[in-house]
TORSESE-139087 format. One record per residue: residue number from 1; x negated, y negated, z negated of N, C-alpha, C in turn; residue in one letter. Coordinates in steps of 0.001 Angstrom, whole numbers, plus 500000, padded with zeros to 6 digits. Each point is the difference from the previous one (the first is absolute). Layout:
TORSESE-139087
NODE  resi     nc1     nc2     nc3    cac1    cac2    cac3     cc1     cc2     cc3  resn
NODE   NUM       X       Y       Z       X       Y       Z       X       Y       Z     A
...
END
This chain:
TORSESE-139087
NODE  resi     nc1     nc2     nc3    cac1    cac2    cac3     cc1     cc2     cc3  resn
NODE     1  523638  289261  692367  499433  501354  499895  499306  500355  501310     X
NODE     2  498832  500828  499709  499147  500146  501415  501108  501293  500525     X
NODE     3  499231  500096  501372  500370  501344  500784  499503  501116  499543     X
NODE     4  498654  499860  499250  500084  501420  499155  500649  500589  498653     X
NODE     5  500510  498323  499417  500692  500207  499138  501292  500414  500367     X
NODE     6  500306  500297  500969  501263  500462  500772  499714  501393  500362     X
NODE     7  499440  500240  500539  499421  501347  500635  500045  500882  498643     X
NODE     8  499216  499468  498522  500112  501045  498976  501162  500294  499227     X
NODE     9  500593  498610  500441  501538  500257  499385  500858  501212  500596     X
NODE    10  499557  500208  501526  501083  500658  500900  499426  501257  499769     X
NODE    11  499097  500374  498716  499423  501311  499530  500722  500237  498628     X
NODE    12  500345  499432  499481  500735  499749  498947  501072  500655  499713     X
NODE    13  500492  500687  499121  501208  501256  499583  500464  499937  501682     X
NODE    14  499441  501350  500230  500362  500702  501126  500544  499160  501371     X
NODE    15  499144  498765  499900  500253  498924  501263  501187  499352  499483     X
NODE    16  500453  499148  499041  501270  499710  499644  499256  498286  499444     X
NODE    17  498701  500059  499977  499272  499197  499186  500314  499735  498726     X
NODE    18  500002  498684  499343  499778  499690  498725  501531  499927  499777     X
NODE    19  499919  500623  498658  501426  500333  499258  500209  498906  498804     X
NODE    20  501262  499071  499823  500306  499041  498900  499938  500979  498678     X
NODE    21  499412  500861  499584  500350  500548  499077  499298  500846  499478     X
NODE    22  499306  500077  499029  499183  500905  499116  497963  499645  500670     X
NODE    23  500120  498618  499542  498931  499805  500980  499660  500270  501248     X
NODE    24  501058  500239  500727  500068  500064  501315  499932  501670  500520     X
NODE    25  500172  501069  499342  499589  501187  500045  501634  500385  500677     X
NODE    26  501286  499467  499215  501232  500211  500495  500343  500480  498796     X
NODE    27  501580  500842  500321  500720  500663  498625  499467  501189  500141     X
NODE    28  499376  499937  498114  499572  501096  499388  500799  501439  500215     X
NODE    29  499559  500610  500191  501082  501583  500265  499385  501103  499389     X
NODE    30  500880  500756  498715  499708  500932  499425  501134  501416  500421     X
NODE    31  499019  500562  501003  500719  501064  499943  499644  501209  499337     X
NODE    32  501576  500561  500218  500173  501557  499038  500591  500595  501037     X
NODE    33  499057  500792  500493  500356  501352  500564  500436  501523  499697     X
NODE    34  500742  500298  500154  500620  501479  499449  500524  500962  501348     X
NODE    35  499098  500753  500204  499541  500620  501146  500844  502085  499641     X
NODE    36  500427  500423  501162  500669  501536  499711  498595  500675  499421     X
NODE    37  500672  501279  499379  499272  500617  499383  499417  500974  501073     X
NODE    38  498293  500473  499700  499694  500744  501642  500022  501194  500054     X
NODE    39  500559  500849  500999  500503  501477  500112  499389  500532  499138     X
NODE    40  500998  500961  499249  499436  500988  498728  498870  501025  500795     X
NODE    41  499598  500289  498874  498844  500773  500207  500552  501720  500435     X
NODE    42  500097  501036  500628  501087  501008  500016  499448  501020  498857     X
NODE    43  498887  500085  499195  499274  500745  499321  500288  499067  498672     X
NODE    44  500474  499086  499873  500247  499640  498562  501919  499261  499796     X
NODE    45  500019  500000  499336  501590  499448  499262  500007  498494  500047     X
NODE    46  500702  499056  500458  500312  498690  499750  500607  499967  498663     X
NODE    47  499601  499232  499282  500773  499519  498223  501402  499357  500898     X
NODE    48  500511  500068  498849  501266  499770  500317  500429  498685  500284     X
NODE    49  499204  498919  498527  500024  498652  500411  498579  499281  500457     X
NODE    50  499205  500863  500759  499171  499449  500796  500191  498818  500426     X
NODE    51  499047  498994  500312  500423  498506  500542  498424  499725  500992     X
NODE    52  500194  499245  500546  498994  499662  501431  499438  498897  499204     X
NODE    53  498976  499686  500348  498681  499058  499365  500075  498737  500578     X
NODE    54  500850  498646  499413  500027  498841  500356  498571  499495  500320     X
NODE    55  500145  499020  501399  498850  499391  500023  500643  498410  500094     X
NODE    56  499375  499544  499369  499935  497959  499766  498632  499225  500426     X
NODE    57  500038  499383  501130  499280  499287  500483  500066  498648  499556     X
NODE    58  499590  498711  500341  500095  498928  499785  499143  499059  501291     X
NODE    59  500975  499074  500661  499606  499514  501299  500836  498202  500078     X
NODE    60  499610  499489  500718  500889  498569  500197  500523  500075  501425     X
NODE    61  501458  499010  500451  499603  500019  501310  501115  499235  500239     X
NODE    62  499770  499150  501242  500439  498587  500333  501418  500117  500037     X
NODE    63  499811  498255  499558  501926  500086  499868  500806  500021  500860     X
NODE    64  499644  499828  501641  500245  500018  501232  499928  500961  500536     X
NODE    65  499344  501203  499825  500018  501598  500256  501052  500312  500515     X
NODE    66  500793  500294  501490  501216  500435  500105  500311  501467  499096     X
NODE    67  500919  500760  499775  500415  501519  499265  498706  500744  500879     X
NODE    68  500266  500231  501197  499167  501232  500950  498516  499948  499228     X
NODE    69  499468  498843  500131  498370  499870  499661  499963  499625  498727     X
NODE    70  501044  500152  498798  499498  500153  498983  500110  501186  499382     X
NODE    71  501104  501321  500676  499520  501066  499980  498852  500684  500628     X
NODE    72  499345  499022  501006  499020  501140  500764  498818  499399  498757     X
NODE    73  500351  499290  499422  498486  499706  498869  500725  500590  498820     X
NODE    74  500817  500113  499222  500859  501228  499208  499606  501481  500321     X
NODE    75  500464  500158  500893  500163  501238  499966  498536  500787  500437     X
NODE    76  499841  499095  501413  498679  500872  500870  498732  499276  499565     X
NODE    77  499725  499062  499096  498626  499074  499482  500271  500681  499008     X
NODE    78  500642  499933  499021  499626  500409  498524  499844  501326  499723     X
NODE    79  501740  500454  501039  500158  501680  499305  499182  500357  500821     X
NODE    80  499647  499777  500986  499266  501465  501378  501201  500686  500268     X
NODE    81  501154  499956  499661  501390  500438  500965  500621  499893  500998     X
NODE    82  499421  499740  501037  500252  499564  501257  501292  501368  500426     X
NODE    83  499586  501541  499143  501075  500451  500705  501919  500083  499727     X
NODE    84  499851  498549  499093  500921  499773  499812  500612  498920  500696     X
NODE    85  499561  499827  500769  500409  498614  501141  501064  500461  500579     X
NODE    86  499872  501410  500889  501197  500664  501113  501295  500400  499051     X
NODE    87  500087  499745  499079  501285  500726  499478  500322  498326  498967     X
NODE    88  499585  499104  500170  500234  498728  499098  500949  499291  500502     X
NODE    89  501394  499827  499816  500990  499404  500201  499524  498283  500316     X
NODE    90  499345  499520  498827  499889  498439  500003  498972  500015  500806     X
NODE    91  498724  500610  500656  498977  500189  500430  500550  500061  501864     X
NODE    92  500885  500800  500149  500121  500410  501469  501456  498805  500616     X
NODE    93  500478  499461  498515  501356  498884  500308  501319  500522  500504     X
NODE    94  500068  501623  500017  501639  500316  499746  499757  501482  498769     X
NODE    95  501340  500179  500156  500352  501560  499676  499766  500974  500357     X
NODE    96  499279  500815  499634  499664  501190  501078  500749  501501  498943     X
NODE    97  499860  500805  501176  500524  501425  499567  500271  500755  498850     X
NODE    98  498495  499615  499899  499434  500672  498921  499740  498830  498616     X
NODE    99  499817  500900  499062  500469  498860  498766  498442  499185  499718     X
NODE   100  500089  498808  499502  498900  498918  500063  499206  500571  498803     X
NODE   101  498681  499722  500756  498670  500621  499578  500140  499671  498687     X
NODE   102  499904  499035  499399  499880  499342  498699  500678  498895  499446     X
NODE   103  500720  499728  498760  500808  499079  499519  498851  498640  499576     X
NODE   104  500671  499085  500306  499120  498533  499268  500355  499383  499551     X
NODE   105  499761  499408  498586  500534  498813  499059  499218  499107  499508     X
NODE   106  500221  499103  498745  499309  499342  499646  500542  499390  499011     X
NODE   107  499142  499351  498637  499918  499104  498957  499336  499023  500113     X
NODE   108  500560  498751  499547  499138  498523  499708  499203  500167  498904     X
NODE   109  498807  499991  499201  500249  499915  498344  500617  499309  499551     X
NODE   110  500452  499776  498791  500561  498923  499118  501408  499250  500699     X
NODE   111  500184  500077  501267  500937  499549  501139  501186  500911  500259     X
NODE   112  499752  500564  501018  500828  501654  500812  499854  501189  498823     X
NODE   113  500482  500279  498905  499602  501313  499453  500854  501075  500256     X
NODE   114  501197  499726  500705  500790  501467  500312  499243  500194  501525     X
NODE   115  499698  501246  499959  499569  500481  501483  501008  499626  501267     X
NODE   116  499057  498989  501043  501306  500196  501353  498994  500661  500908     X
NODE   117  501318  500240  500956  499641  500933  501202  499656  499482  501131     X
NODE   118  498736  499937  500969  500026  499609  501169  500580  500615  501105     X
NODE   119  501444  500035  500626  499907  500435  501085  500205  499665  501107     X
NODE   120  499313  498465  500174  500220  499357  501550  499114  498685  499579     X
NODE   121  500324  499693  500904  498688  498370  500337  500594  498943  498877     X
NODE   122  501673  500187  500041  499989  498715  499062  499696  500754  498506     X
NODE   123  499628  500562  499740  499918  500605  498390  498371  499706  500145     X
NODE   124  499662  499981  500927  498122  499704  500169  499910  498663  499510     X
NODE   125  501162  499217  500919  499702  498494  499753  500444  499819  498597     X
NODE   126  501003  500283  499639  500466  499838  498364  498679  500017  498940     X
NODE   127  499235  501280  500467  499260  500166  499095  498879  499424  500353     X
NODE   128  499521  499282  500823  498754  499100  500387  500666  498666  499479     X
NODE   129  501145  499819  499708  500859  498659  499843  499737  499665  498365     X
NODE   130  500362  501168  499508  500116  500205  498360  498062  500161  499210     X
NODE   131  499627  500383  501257  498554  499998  499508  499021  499157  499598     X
NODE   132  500326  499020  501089  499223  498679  500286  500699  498741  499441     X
NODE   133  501558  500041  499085  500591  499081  499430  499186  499223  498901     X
NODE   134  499496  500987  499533  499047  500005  498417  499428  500419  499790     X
NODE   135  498196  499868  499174  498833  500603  499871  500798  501149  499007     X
NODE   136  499480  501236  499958  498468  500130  500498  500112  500749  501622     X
NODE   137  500692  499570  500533  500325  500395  501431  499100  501657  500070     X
NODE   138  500915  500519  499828  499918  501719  500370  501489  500568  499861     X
NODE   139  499547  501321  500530  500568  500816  499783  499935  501520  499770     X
NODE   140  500764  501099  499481  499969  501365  499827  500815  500805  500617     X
NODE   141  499478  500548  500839  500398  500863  501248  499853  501163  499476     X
NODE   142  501438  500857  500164  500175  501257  499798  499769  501088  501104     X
NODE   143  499531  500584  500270  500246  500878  501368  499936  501411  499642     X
NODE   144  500746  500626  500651  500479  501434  499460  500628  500957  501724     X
NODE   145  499118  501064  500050  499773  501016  501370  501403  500460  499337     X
NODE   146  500601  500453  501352  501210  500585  499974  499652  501319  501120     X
NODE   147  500657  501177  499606  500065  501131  500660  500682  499878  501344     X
NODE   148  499059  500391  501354  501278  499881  501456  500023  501204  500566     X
NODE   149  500857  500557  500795  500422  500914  500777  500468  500954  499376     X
NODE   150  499371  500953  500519  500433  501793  499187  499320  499694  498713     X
NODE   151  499207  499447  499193  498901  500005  498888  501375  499513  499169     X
NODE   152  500765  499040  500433  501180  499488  498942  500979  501485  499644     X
NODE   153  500664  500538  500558  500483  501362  500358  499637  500680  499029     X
NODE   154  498674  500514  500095  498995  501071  499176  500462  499398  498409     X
NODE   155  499085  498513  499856  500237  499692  498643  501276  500015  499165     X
NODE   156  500904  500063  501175  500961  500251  499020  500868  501906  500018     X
NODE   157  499807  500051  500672  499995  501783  499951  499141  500561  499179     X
NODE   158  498913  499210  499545  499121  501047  499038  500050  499274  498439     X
NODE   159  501000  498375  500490  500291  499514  498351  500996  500967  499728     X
NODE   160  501574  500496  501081  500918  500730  499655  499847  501458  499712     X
NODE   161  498780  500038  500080  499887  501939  500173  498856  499623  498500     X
NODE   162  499829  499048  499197  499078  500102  499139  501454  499786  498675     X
NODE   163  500917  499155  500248  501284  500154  499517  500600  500859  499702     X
NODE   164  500495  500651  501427  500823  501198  499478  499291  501311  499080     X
NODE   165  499005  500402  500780  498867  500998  499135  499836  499538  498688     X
NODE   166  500096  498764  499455  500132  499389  498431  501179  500406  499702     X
NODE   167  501009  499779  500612  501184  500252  499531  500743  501229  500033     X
NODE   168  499391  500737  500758  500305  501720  500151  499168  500446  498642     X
NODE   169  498390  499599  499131  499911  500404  499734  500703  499741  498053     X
NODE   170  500460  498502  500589  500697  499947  498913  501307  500503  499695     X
NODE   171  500654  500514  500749  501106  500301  499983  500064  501733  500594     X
NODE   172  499283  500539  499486  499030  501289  500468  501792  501404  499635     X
NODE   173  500266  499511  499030  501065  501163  498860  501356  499409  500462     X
NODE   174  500080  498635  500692  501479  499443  499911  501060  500697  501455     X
NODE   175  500927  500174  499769  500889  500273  501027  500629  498796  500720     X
NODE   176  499917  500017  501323  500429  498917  500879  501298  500093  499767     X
NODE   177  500481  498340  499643  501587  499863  499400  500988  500254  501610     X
NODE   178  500805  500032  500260  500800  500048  501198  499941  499115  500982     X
NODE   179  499420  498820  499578  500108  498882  500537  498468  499849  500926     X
NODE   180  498921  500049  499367  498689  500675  500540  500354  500738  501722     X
NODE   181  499983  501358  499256  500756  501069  500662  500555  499987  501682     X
NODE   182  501107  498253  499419  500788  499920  501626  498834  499082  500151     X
NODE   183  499208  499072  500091  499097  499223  500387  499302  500704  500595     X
NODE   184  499323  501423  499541  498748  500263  500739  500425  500753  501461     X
NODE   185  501465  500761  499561  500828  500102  501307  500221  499228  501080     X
NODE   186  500430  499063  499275  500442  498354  501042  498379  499708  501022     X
NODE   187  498560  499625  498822  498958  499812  500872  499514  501272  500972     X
NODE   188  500805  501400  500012  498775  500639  500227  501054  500055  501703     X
NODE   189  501119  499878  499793  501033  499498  501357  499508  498942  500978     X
NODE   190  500038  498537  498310  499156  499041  501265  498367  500282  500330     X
NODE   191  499370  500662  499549  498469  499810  500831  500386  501216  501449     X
NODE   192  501187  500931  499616  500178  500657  501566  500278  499462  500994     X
NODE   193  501288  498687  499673  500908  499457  500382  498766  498940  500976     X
NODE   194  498818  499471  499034  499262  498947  500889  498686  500564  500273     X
NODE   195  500030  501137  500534  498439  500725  500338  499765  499586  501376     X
NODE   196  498672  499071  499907  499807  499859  501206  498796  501075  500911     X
NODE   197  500459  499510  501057  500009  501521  501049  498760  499111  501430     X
NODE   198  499812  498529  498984  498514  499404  501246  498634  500118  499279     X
NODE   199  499492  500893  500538  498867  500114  500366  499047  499423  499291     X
NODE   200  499869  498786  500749  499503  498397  499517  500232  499378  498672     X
NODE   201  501173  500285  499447  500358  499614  498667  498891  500042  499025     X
NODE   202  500060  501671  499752  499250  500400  498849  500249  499974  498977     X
NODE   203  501322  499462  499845  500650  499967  498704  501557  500344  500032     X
NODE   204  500286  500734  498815  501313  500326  500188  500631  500689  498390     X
NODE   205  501076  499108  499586  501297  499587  501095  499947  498600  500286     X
NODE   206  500685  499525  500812  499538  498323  500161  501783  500049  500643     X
NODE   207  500078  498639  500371  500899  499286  500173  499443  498771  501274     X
NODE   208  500319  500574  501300  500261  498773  500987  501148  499155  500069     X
NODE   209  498790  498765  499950  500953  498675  499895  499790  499424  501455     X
NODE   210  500425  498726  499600  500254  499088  501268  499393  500217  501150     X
NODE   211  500640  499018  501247  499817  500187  501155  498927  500875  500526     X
NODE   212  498510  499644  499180  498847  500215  500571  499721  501638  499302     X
NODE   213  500902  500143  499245  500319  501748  499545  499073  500022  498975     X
NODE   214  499526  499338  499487  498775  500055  498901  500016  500998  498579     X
NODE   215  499502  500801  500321  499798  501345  499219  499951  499396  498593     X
NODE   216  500870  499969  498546  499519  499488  498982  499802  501389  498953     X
NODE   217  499205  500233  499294  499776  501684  499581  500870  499505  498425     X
NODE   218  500979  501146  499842  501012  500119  498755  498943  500780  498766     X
NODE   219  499936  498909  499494  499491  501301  498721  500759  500071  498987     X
NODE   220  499012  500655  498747  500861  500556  499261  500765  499445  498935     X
NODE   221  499673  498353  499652  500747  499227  499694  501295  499271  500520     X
NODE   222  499609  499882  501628  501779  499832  501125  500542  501099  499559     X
NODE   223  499531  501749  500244  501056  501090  499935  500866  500032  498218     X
NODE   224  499081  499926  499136  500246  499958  498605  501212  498838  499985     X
NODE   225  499929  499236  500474  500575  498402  499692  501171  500652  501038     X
NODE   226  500298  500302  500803  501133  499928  501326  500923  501029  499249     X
NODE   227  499182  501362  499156  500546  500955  499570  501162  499735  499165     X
NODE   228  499179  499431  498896  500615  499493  498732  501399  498853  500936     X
NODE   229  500017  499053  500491  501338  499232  500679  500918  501073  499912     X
NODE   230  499457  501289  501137  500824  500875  500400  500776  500717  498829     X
NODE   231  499375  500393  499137  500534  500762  498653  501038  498909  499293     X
NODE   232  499386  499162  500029  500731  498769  499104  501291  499414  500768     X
NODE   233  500250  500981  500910  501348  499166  500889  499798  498728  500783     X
NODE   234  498824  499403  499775  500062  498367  500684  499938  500242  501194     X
NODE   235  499340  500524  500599  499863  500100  501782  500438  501847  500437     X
NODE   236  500125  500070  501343  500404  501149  500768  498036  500181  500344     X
NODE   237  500411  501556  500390  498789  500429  500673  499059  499576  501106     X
NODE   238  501107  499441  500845  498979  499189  500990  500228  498473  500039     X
NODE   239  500514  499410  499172  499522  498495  499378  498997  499390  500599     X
NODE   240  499590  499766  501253  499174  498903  500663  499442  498857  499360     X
NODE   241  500951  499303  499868  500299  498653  499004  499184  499922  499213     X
NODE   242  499964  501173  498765  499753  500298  498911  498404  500267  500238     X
NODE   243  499361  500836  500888  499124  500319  500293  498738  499100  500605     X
NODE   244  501047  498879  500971  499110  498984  500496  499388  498464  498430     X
NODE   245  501556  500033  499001  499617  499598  499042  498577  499785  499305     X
NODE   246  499807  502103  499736  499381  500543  499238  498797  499814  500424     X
NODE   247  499792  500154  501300  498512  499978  500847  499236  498180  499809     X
NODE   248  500891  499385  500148  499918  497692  500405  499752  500033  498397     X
NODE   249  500029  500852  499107  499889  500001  498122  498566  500160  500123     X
NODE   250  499329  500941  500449  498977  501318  500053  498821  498320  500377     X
NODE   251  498832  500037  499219  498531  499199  500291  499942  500244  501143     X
NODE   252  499368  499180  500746  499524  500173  501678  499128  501215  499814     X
NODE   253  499021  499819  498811  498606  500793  500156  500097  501650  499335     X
NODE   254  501792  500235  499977  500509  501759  499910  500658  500288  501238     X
NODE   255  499975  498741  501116  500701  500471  500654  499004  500724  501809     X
NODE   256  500186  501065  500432  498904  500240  501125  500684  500041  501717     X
NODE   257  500304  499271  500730  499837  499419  500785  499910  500992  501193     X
NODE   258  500508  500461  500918  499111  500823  501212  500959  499560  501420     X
NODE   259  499318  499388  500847  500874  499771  501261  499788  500827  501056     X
NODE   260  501252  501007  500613  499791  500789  500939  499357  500260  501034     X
END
């Protein structure tokens, strides 16, 4: 092979050159993107089961691609999402604070048909492993935006306040049984009991945890849930235990985060 036949190779899927596979283009990649829905409008009503507008691209890319640079052609080549890089768990290579920008999976056709999850390098290699075993060497990439910071918080304060207002108005004539009654007593103790009094928070009632005091905000599913124990005899009022349980239960992406 000449030196320019070298030189055009080293132009070749994103400098990786010539790929054993799909005429040399690499593994086929069909993605499905499912992106948050974008701030309501304040002059009109969100439907109730509103849904965000999948986008599906279609791209190849070498079988040697480490994880990092086959999301920066994922995410920031196809989607134009680059501002999902700073909050990307597999993207930045640890855990961070705040809950990870977006979930990632994938299907073989005819091969892999239950969805798996990527969340580290060897689930990259698995699935570059399982790809390239057998034609038609591709794969179907799921990707799906996840809510971070205070925005996780909101969505679910305005799923619970779209709940109860359903359920107040269904239950518009009924009398709260006794049991109700001591619950809303019990929560309206604990949101006194954990009112926080920083500043900085912005949220309240919350619950500081560990060493680093990390503000976690209680809503109204912890108070509802802690209540009911309390009524039901299983735990005492200030049940720690019970509480730290309830919170390590709770999605990363309900939970909001604030360090002093």
């Amino acid at each position: 092979m000449s030196n320019s036949d070298n030189d055009h190779d080293e132009d070749v899927n994103d400098g990786w050159g010539r790929s054993l596979y799909n005429n040399n283009k690499g593994i086929k990649m069909t993605i499905v993107f499912t992106p948050l829905l974008p701030p309501p409008d304040p002059r009109k009503k969100r439907r109730a089961n509103a849904k965000a507008t999948v986008v599906t691209k279609i791209d190849h890319f070498h079988e040697d691609v480490p994880l990092r640079d086959f999301l920066s052609k994922t995410i920031g080549t196809n989607l134009k999402r680059d501002d999902l890089f700073e909050n990307l768990w597999l993207f930045q290579g640890q855990e961070l604070d705040d809950a990870d920008s977006f979930s990632l999976s994938y299907t073989i056709p005819r091969r892999v048909t239950d969805v798996v999850d990527i969340d580290n390098d060897k689930d990259y290699v698995q699935m570059v492993t399982e790809a390239t075993n057998k034609p038609p060497f591709e794969v179907k990439l799921f990707i799906v935006e996840n809510q971070i910071g205070n925005g996780a918080d909101e969505l679910e304060e305005e799923a619970e306040h779209e709940e109860a207002a359903a359920s107040r108005k269904k239950q518009k004539t009924s009398i709260p049984s006794r049991e109700e009654t001591a619950q809303a007593k019990i929560i309206q103790d604990l949101e006194h009991r954990h009112r926080c009094e920083d500043r900085q928070c912005g949220k309240t009632p919350c619950y500081v945890a560990g060493p680093n005091a990390k503000h976690i905000h209680l809503t109204h599913m912890h108070l509802h849930t802690w209540a009911a124990a309390i009524v039901d005899g299983k735990i005492e009022v200030v049940d720690q235990l019970f509480l730290l349980v309830l919170l390590q239960s709770t999605p990363r992406a309900s939970v909001s985060l604030h360090h002093p």
